[in-house]
C-alpha positions as MATLAB code, in Angstrom:
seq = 'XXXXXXXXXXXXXXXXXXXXXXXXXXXXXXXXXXXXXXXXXXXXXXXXXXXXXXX';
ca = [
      -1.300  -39.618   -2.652;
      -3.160  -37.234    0.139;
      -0.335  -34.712   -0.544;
      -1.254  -34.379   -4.435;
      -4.582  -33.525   -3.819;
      -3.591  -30.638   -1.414;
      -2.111  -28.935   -3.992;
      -4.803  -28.297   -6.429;
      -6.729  -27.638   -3.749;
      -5.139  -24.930   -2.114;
      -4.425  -23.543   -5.527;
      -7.929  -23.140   -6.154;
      -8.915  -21.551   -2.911;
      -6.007  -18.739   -3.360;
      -7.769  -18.241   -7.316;
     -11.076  -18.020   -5.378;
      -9.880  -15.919   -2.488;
      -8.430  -13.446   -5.105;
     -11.738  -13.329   -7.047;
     -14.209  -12.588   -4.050;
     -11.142   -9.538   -3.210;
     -10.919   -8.464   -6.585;
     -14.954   -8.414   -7.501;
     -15.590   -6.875   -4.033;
     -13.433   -3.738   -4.746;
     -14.908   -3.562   -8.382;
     -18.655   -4.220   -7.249;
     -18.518   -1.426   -4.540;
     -15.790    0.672   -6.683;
     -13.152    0.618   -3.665;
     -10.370    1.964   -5.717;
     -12.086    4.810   -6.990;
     -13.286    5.491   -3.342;
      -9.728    5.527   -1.943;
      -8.404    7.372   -4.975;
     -10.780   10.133   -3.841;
     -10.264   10.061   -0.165;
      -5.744    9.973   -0.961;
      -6.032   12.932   -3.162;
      -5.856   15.507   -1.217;
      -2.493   14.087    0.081;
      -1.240   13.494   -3.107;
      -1.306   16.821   -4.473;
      -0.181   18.105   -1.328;
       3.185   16.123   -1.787;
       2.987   17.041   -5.707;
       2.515   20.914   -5.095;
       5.765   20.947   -2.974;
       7.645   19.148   -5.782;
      10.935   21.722   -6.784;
       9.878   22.189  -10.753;
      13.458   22.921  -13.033;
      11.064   23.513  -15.923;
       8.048   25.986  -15.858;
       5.753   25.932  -18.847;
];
């Protein structure tokens, strides 16, 4: 009887867990943040791409 009320339990602190991650990185705009500071690597590794079509 413990066993089924672990369940729910634990299921509802992984839903909460993921909420306080998920509002943090929206509240302080995280993604955006590390979109900016990746960029400059990104179109590094883009601008050495071989093209086979040029417009």
């Amino acid at each position: 009887m413990k066993n089924l009320w672990k369940i729910p339990l634990y299921l509802l602190l992984v839903v909460l867990g993921f909420f306080v991650v998920t509002f943090t990185v929206y509240f302080f705009n995280l993604d955006m943040k590390a979109t900016a500071m990746l960029a400059p690597w990104f179109e590094k590794w883009y601008n050495h791409l071989e093209r086979k079509q040029y417009i």
